[in-house]
C-alpha positions in Angstrom: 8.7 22.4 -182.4 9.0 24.8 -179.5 9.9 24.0 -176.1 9.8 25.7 -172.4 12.8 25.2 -170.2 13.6 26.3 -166.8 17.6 26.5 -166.6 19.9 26.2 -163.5 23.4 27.2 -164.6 26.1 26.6 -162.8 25.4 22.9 -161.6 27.8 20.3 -160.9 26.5 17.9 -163.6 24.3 18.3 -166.7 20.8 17.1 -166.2 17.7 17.1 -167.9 14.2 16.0 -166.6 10.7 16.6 -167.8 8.2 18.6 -166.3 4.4 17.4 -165.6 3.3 20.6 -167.6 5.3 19.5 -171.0 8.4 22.2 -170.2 12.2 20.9 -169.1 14.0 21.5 -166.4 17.7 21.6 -167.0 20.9 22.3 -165.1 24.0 22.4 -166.8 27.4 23.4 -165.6 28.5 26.6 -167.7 28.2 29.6 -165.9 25.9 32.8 -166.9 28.3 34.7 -168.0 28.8 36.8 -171.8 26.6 34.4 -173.2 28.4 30.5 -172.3 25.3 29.1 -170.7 23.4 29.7 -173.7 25.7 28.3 -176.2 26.6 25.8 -173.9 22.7 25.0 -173.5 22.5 24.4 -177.4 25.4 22.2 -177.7 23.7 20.3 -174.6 20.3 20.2 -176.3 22.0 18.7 -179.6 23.1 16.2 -177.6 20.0 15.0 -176.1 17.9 15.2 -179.2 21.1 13.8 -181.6 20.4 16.9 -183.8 23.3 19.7 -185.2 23.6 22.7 -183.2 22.5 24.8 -186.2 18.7 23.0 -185.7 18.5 24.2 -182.2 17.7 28.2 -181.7 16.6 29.8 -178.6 13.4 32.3 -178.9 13.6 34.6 -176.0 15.2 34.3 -172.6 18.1 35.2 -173.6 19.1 36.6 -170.5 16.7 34.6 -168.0 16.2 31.3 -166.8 12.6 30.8 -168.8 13.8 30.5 -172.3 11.4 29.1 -175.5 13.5 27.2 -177.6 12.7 25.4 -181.4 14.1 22.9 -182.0 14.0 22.3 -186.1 13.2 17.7 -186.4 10.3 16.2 -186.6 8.0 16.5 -183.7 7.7 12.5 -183.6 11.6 12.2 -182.6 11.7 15.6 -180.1 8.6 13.6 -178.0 10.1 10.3 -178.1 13.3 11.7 -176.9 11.4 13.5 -174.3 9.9 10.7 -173.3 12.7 8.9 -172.3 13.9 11.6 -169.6 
């Protein structure tokens, strides 16, 4: 399943909330630098969605804050976890 996410790094918590449009809106605290926001983004994403890291790949946006991510579960366990953000 692929998701849309707006990130905000360099926060002073980790956060995750759900759009009205299906995307996520994230903040986490690593800052965007060499790459550390978007490992650290994976590792925070496996967290929410109890998932390895390994299931969790980002698309494009590499180097943005719009980034596509897929997440590799069923789609019936990304939504519920969705849900309760």
């Amino acid at each position: 399943m692929q998701i849309y996410c707006l990130i905000r790094p360099n926060s002073k918590i980790d956060k995750a909330s759900l759009n009205a449009d299906g995307s996520l809106r994230i903040k986490i605290k690593a800052p965007p630098v060499d790459g550390k926001a978007n490992e650290y983004l994976i590792g925070y994403l496996a967290e929410i969605f109890d998932l390895p890291k390994k299931n969790i790949q980002i698309i494009s946006g590499f180097t943005g804050s719009h980034k596509r991510i897929n997440i590799v579960a069923e789609e019936s366990l990304i939504k519920g976890k969705l849900a309760l953000l």
